[in-house]
N, C-alpha and C positions, 0 to 999 in steps of 0.2 A: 504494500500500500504506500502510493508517494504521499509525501508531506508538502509540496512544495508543485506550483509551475514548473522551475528549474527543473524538479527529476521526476514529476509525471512521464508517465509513459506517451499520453495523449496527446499534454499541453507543450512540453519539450522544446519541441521545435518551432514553436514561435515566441520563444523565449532566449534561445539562444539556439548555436550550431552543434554539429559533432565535432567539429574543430577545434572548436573551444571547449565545449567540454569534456575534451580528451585532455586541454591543460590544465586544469580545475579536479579532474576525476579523483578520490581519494589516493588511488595509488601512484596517479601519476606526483601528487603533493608529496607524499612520501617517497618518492622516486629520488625528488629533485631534493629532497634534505639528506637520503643516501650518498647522492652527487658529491654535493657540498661534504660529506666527511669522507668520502673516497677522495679527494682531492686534496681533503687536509692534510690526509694520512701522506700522502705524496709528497705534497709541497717541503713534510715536517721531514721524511725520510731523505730529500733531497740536501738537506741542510743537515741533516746525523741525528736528528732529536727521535726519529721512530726508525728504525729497522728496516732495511730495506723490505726486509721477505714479511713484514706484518704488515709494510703497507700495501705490498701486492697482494696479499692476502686478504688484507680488508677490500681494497677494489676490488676483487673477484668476487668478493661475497655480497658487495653493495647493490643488492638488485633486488627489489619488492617481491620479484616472486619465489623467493628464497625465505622469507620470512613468514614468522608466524601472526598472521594479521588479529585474528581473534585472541590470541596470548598480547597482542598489544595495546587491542582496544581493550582486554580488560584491566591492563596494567594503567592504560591510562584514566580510566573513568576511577581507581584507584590513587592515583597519583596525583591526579588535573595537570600533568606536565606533558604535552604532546610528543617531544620528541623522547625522554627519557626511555619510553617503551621500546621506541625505534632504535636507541643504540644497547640495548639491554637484547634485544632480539640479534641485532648484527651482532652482538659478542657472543650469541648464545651457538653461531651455527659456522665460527671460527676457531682455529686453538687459544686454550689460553694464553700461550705467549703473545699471540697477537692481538687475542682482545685485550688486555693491558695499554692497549696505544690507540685504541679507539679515542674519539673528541678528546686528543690530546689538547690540553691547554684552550679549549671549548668550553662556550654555555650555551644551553638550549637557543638562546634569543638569536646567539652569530647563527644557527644553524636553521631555525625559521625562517628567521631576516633576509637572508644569504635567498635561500630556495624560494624563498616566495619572488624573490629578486629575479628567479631564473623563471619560473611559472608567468613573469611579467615580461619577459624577455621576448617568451617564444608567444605572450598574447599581441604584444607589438609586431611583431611578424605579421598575425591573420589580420591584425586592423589594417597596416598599413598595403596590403596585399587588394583588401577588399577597397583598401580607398582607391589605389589606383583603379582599379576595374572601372569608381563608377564616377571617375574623373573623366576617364574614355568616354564615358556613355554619354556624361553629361558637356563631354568634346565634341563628340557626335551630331546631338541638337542643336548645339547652339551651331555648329556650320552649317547642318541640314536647314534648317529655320532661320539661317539669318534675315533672310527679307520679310520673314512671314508676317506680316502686320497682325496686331491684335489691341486692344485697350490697355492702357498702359492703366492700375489703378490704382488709388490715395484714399482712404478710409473709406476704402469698400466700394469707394463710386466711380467713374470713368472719369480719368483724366484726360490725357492726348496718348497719340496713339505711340507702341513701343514695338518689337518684334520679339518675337516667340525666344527665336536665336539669343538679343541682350538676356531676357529672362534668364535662360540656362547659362547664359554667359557669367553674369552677376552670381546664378549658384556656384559655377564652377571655381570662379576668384575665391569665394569662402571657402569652397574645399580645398583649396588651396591654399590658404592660410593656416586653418586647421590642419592640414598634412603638418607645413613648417613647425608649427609651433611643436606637434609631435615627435619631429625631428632636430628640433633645437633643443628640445627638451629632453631627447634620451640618453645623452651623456651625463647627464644631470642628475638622471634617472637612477636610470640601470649601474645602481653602487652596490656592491656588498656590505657587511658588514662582520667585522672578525675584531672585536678587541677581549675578549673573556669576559671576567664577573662585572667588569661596571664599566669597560670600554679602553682601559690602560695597558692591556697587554700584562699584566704582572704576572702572570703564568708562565711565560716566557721571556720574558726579561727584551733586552735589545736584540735578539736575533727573531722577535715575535712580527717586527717589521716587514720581512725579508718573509717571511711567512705568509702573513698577510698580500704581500705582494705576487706571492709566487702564486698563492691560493687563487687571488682574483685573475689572473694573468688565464689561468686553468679553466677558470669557470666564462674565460668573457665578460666580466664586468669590470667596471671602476673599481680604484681603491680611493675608499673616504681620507678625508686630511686626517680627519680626525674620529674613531671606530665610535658613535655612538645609538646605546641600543634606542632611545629613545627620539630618533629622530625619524619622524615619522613624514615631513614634508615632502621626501620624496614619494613617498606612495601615494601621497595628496595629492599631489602636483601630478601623477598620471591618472590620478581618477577624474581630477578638475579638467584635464585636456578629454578624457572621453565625454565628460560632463558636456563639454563647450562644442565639441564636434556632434554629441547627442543634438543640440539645441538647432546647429546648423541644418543636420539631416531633417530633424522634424519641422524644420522653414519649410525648408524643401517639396517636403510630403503636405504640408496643411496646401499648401500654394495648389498644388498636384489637386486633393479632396475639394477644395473650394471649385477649384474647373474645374470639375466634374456637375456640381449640383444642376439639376436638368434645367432650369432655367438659366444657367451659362452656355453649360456645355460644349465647352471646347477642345474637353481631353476626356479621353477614358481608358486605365489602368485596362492592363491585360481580362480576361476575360474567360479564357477555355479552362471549366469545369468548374466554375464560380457559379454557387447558388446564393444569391442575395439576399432573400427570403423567403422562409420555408413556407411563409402564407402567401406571398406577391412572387410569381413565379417572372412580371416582367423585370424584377429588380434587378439591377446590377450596382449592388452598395461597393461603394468607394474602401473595402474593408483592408487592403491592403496597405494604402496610404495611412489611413488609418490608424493601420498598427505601428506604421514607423512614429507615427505623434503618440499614442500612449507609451511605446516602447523606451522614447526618448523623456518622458514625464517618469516612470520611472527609474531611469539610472540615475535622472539629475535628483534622483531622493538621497542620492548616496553622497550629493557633496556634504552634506552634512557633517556623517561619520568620517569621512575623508578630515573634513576641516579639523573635527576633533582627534585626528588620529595624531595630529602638530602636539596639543594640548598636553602634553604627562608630565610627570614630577618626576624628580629623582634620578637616578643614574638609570630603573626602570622602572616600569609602571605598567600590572597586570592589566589594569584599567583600559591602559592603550591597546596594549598588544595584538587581544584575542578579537576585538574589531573587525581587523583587516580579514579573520578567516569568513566574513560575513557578505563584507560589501567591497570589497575588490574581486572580488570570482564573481558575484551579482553585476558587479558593474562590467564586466567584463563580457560577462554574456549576451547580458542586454545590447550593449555595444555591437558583439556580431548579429545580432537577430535582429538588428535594426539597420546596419550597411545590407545586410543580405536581402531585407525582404525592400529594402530600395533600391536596389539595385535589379532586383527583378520586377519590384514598377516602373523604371526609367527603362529597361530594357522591351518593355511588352507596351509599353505607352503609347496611345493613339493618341497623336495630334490632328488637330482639327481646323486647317487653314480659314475653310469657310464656313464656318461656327466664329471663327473669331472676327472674320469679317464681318457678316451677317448682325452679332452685338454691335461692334462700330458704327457701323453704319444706321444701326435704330434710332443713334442720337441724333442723324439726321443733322449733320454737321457741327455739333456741339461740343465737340471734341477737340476741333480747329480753333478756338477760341482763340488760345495763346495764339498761335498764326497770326489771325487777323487783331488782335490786339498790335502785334508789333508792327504787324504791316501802316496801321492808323497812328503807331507812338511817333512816328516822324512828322508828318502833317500836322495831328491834333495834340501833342502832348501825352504822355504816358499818363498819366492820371483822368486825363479828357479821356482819351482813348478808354479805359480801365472801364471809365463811369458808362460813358457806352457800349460795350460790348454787355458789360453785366445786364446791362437796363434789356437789349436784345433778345441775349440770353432768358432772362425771364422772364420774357414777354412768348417763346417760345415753348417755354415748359406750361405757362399760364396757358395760352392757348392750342395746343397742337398743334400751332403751322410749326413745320420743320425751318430751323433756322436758317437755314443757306436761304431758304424762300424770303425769311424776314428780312436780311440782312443784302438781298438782291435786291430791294427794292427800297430799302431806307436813301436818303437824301442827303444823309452826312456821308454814308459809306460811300454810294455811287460816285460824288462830288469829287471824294480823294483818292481814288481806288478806280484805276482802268479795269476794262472784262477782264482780262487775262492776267490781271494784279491777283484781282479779287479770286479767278477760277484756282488759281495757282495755291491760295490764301487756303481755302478750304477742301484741298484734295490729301485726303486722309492719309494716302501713301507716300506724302513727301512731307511727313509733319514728324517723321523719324528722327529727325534730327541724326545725330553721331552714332546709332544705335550699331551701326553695322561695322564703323570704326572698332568700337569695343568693343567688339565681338572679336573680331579680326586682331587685336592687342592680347587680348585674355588667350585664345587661341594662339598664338605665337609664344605668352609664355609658356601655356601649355606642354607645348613642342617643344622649346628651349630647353622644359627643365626637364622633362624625359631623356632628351638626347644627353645632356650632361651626367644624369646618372647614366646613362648606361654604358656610358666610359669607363 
């Protein structure tokens, strides 16, 4: 019986992936705190503190499926100390001699710390894997759609007109920042941590340095200036970046759900074998986008514990610690099940060229406003101009003549304004302004920064 969405059988996968939660999985967690004392053992034999042949020994035996899991969960629900059981089991199924040099000059927290370090490692991997995918995709629309005219809109209402293409263009600049900041931030990150009982290395004196270095060198991570257990900002600081990419993706997706609603109707998410409603057989509910907005409403629950994970006293603080087993694997999942399942709405996405004309065009030229305002700020003054066009404008909504009609026959307009001023003023396809410049910019960085990594 699950306890949880996360490990339902049913709910699973729209909560997270198998990818991820292959680095989360209990054994793969104890996998990666194996890691971490198989390497110690190395680093320390390397430098004469452990035996050569205890530490090859210990590596050999550091492998989950070698251990007795149930002897450990009951040792730990006994103990409350997570790892203790795990290096009590690794000593149990090596020689004596060797298990003597097990978490030499070790405390459970470096070996947490450390592995959770590594579990973060390879979660940066599947993000940043998924983000490129749906930087392409969303590469893709904005050059497929660059001309595509649609309403460009400001609290909900039709402004002037924009293209499909800037749309995805402006998403794709944010995933692109968010990439960055990912990347700027994972050296920052991805630190270990190894100083013993309060972060001084006393267990080892000055060759615990040299130690520590060799250890992290092993594992791929940073080495901290300074080993401490209670510094919790970096595991913050990648939750706050999933947090902040969560936030960008669910832009993204609500923008998606709102074209959809049948009175826009401009786009519509994929479709094959979508039942919308089990009572309205003609539904096709927007559920996929959907889920990338609540997907994204809850990971951002997690800055919370994140923020509080900075928060602890003392050299350590159980208070902090146990946290992270909670809301970084939560945030982590959520994060894949929410690139994933936008990724496969950006993928299956039906654009709607003439759906978005068809809206445009209802306004029935009141979308051109700005146009013909600027086209009258020379003649009449920006403010003149301003007072008239509004006055037009609402004399248009007041009565249903379509404004190009009102504003072809007014006496100020025709007086300053030739036909072909005027036709040019209110032609909905050339009120784009720079839309296809930036599109074409954003695109180019695109390109740029692909090609630069893949050097």
């Amino acid at each position: 019986m699950s306890s949880t969405a996360f490990d339902s059988f049913y709910f699973r996968d729209r909560f997270g992936t198998a990818a991820m939660r292959a680095v989360w999985e209990d054994r793969q967690t104890q996998q990666r705190w194996l890691d971490v004392e198989a390497a110690l053992a190395e680093a320390e034999a390397e430098l004469g503190l452990v035996p050569a042949e205890a530490a090859e020994e210990i590596a050999e035996a550091a492998r989950i499926d070698r251990l007795d899991l149930l002897s450990m969960k009951a040792e730990f629900d006994a103990t409350w100390n997570p790892v203790v059981p795990l290096v009590n089991a690794l000593r149990a199924v090596i020689s004596p001699t060797a298990a003597r040099y097990v978490h030499w000059g070790a405390t459970s927290k470096n070996i947490f710390d450390t592995g959770l370090m590594l579990q973060i490692k390879d979660a940066y991997e599947l993000v940043l894997d998924d983000l490129d995918a749906l930087g392409d995709t969303l590469a893709r629309l904005a050059e497929e759609h660059r001309e595509t005219v649609m309403a460009g809109r400001t609290h909900g209402q039709h402004a002037i007109p924009v293209t499909f293409g800037f749309k995805a263009a402006v998403w794709l600049d944010e995933v692109h920042r968010q990439r960055e900041r990912l990347l700027q931030g994972r050296p920052r990150i991805l630190v270990g941590e190894f100083g013993g009982a309060v972060g001084t290395l006393a267990s080892l004196g000055p060759v615990g340095l040299e130690v520590e270095r060799r250890l992290m060198e092993k594992l791929g991570l940073g080495e901290p200036v300074i080993p401490v257990k209670t510094a919790g900002d970096r595991v913050a600081e990648f939750v706050l970046l999933l947090c902040m990419l969560s936030a960008t993706l669910g832009k993204i997706a609500q923008n998606i759900y709102n074209l959809q609603q049948t009175d826009i109707d401009e786009m519509t998410e994929f479709t094959e074998g979508k039942v919308g409603s089990s009572a309205m057989p003609h539904k096709q509910n927007p559920v996929a986008s959907g889920s990338v907005v609540f997907l994204g409403r809850l990971l951002r629950s997690n800055a919370g514990p994140a923020l509080d994970y900075i928060h602890a006293e003392w050299e350590d603080d159980h208070r902090q610690g146990e946290t992270a087993w909670k809301f970084v694997p939560e945030a982590c999942l959520l994060m894949s099940a929410q690139l994933q399942t936008l990724r496969r709405v950006l993928d299956g996405l039906i654009v709607k060229p003439e759906n978005m004309l068809r809206n445009l065009e209802r306004q029935q030229g009141l979308s051109c406003s700005e146009a013909l305002l600027m086209a009258l700020a020379e003649p009449l003054g920006r403010d003149t101009a301003h007072e008239l066009i509004r006055r037009l404008s609402a004399e248009a909504v007041t009565t249903g003549v379509a404004f190009t009609e009102i504003v072809a026959r007014d006496p100020v307009v025709t007086t300053h304004l030739a036909e072909e001023e005027l036709t040019r003023a209110l032609e909905l396809r050339s009120q784009t302004g720079l839309a296809a410049t930036f599109v074409d910019r954003v695109l180019a960085r695109h390109r740029n920064a692909a090609a630069s990594e893949a050097e």
